[in-house]
C-alpha positions in Angstrom: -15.2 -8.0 17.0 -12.4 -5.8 15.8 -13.0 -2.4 13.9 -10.2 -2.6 11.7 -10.3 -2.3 8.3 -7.6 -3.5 5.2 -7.0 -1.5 2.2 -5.8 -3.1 -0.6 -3.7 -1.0 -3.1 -2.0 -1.8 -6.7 0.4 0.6 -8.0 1.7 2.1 -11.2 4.6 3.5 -10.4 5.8 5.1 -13.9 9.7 4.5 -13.7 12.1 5.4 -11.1 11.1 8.8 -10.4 7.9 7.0 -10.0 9.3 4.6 -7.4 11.4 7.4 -5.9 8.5 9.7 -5.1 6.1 7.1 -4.0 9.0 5.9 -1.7 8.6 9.6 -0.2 5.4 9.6 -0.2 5.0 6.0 1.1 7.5 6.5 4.2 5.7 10.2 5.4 2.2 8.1 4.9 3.1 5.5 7.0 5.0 7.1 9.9 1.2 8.7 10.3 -0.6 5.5 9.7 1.8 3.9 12.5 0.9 6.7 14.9 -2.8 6.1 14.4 -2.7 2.4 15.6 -2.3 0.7 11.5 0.1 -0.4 9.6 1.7 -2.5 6.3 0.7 -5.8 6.7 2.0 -7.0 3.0 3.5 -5.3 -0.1 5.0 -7.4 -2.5 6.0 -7.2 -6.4 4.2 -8.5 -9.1 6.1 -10.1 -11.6 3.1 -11.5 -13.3 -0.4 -10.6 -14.1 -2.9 -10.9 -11.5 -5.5 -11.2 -14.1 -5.2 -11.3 -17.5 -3.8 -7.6 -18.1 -3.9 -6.4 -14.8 -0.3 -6.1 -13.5 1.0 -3.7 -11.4 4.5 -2.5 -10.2 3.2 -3.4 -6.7 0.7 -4.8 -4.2 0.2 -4.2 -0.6 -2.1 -4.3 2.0 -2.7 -1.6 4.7 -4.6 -1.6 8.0 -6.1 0.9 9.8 -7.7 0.3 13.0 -10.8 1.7 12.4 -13.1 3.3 9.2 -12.6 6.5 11.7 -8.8 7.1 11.5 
């Protein structure tokens, strides 16, 4: 049985500031989630509501390879 673990996210990102500091943020964080044995498994855009107002600038999905990391 694998340890790993998912972590799903939804984002606001509040314009394109928004985007451009999460996009720093984002790249620094996952260089270190890399290193550690995880990773981005799925990010993709909403363009709709998930459910009824819930609709967020984006989805993804990150792994980490253990609750420990």
């Amino acid at each position: 049985m694998s340890d790993e673990i998912f972590m799903f996210n939804a984002l606001w990102l509040k314009g394109d500031e928004g985007r451009r500091q999460y996009g720093e943020y984002g790249s620094r964080a996952m260089e270190l989630v890399e290193r550690l044995g995880g990773g981005l498994d799925y990010a993709l855009v909403a363009d709709k509501a998930v459910q009824d107002d819930f609709v967020p600038d984006v989805l993804a999905v990150v792994r980490y390879p253990s609750r420990e990391v």
